[in-house]
VEXKOLLUM-803418 format. One record per residue (C-alpha): x, y, z negated. Coordinates in Angstrom, 2 decimals. Layout:
% VEXKOLLUM-803418
      east     north        up
         X         Y         Z
...
% end
This chain:
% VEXKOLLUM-803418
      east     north        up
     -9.09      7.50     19.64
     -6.73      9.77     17.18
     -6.05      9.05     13.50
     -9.38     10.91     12.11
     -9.60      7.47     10.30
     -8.27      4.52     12.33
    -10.89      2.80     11.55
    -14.94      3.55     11.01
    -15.74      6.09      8.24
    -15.09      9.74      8.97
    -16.28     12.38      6.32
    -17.61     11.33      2.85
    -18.46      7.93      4.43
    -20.37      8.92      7.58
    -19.84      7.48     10.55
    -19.70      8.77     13.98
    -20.35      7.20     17.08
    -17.81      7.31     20.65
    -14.31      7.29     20.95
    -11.82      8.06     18.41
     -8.80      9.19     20.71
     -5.67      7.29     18.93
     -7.53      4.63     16.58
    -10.80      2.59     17.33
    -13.68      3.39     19.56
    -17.22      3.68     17.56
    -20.21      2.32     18.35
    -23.57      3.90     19.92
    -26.31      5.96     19.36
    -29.34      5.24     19.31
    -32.61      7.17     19.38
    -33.41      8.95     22.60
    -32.55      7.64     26.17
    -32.73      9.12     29.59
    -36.85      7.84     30.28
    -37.29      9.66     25.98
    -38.10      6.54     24.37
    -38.02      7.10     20.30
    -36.93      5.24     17.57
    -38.03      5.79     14.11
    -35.49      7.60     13.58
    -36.25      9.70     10.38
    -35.68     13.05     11.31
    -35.46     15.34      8.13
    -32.69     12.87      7.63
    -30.92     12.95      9.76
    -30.89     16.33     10.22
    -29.52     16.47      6.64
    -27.28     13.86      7.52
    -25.53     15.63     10.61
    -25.12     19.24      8.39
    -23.16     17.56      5.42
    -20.92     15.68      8.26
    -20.41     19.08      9.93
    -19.64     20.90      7.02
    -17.33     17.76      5.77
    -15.18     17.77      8.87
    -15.51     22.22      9.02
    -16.53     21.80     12.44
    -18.31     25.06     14.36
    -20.51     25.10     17.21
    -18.74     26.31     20.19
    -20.52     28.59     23.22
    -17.54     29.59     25.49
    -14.24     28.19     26.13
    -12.14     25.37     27.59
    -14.44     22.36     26.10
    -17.62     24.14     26.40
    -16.87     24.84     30.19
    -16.06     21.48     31.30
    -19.12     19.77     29.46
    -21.26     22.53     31.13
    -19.93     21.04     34.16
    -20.51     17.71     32.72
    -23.93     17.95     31.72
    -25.38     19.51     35.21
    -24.03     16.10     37.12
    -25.76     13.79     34.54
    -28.62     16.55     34.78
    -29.55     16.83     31.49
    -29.27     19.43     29.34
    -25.85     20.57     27.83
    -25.34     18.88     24.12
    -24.15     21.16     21.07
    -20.72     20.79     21.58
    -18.50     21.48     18.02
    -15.03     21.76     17.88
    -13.67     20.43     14.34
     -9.17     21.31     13.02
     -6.59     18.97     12.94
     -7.22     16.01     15.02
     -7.34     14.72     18.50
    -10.69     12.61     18.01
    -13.74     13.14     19.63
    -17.07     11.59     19.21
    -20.95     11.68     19.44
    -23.39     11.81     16.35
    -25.44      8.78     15.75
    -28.89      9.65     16.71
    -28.11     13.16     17.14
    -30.63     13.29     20.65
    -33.67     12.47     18.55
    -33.35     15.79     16.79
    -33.72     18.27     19.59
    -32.97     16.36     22.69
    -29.42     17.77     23.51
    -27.70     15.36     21.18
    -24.01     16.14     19.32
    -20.64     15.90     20.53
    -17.33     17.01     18.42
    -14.46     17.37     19.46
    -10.76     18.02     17.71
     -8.81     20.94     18.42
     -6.18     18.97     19.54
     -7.89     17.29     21.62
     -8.85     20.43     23.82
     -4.91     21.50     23.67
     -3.82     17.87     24.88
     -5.93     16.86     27.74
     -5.91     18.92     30.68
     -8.92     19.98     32.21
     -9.54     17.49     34.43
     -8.67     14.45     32.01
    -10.93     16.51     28.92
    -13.87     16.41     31.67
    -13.48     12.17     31.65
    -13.42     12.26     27.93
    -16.19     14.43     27.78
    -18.19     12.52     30.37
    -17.67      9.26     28.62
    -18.93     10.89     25.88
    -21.96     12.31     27.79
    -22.86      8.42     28.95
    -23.01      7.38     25.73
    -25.73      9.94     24.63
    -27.65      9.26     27.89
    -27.72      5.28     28.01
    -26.78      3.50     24.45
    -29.67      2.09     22.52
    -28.55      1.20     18.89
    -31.07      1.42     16.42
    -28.76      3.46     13.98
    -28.82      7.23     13.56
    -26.22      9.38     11.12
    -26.53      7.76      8.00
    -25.51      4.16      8.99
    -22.82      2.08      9.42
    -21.88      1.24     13.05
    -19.58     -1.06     14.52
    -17.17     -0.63     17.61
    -19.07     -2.25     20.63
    -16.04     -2.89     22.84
    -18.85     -3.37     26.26
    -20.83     -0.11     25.32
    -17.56      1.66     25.56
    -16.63     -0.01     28.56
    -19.95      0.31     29.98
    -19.25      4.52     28.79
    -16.50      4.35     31.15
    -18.39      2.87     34.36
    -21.06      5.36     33.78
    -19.04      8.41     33.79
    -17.20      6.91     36.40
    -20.22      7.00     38.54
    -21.00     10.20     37.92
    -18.11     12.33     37.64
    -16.36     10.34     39.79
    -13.40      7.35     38.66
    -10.39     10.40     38.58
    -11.42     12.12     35.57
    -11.92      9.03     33.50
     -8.68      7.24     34.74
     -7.10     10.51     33.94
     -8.78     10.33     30.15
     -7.18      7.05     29.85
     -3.94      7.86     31.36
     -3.56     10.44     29.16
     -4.21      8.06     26.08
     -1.46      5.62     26.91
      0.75      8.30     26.52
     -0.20     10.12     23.92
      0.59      6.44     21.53
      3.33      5.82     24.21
      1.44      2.39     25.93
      0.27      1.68     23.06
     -3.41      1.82     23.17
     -3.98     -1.37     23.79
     -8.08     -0.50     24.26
     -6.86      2.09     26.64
     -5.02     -0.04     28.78
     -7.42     -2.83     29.18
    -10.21     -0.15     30.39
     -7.48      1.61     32.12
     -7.08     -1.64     34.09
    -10.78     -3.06     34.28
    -11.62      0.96     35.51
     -8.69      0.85     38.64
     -6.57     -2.12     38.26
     -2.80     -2.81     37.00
     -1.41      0.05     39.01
     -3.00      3.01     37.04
     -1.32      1.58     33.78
      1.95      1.68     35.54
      1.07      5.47     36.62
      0.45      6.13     33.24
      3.97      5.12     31.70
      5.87      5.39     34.75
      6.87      8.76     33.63
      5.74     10.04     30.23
      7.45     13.94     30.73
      4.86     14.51     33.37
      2.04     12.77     31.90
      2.88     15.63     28.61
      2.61     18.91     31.22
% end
């Protein structure tokens, strides 16, 4: 949700799927789900696809570290295997390649620098892991090189999965986080805030914006 673009094209026109911290929310992936059905996807492209988006936003694969750690943790209680995780300057967006699954079966996550320096561990693990649902359970037919709208129940749907399997803490404390960051004004944020854990956890979250900034 973060002002990468507040609305759908990010780098030279490409478009990437998930949540964009302070802006919109992006729509899904398509290409591989959890049982490996295929689309037909083309892969040469879209491996092309995903290297000039890279390169566009100077993102780098990341191995160790803060973000890498937590989506370890992320990826063994989905039980799949841990995506490429890239870390891109700048911005507090984060986001999943369109398609990216059908390349190599790990899929593509990116995620600002920001991002990692604003969310504490424990709220950076339900951003991740709504992230992570995405790759496992949305079905688009679009990969990297189309256009893709913002599917307001697919994100929703995001957060009810990683609820599930992280558990609802680390995603209310994603979306806590978001309302203030834009200081309540996330108006996407609240509403899952509130479908995710009711009218009290928005209150929580603006109740008292020093501690919510520790």
């Amino acid at each position: 949700m973060g002002p990468l673009s507040r609305g759908c094209i990010i780098a030279a026109g490409r478009i990437l799927a998930g949540i964009i911290l302070l802006g919109t929310i992006l729509a899904p992936q398509d290409v591989l789900n959890a049982t490996g059905r295929t689309s037909q996807l083309n892969i040469r492209a879209q491996t092309a696809c995903e290297a000039e988006m890279l390169g566009n936003l100077d993102a780098r694969e990341v191995f160790s570290g803060k973000a890498y750690d937590v989506l370890t943790e992320i990826a063994r209680a989905y039980g799949l295997p841990i995506p490429h995780i890239y870390v891109f300057p700048r911005s507090r967006n984060m986001a999943y390649i369109a398609g990216s699954t059908a390349v190599d079966g790990r899929g593509k996550i990116l995620v600002g620098q920001q991002a990692i320096e604003l969310f504490d561990t424990v709220a950076l693990k339900g951003f991740l892991g709504h992230e992570m649902a995405h790759l496992v359970s949305d079905r688009a037919a679009q990969g990297c090189n189309d256009y893709i709208l913002r599917d307001p129940q697919a994100e929703a749907d995001a957060d009810a999965l990683a609820a599930r399997t992280l558990g609802t803490g680390p995603v209310k404390a994603f979306l806590q986080r978001v309302l203030a960051l834009t200081e309540g004004q996330n108006r996407d944020a609240r509403r899952r805030l509130e479908a995710l854990q009711g009218p009290r956890a928005i209150l929580q979250a603006e109740g008292d914006p020093a501690r919510n900034f520790q």
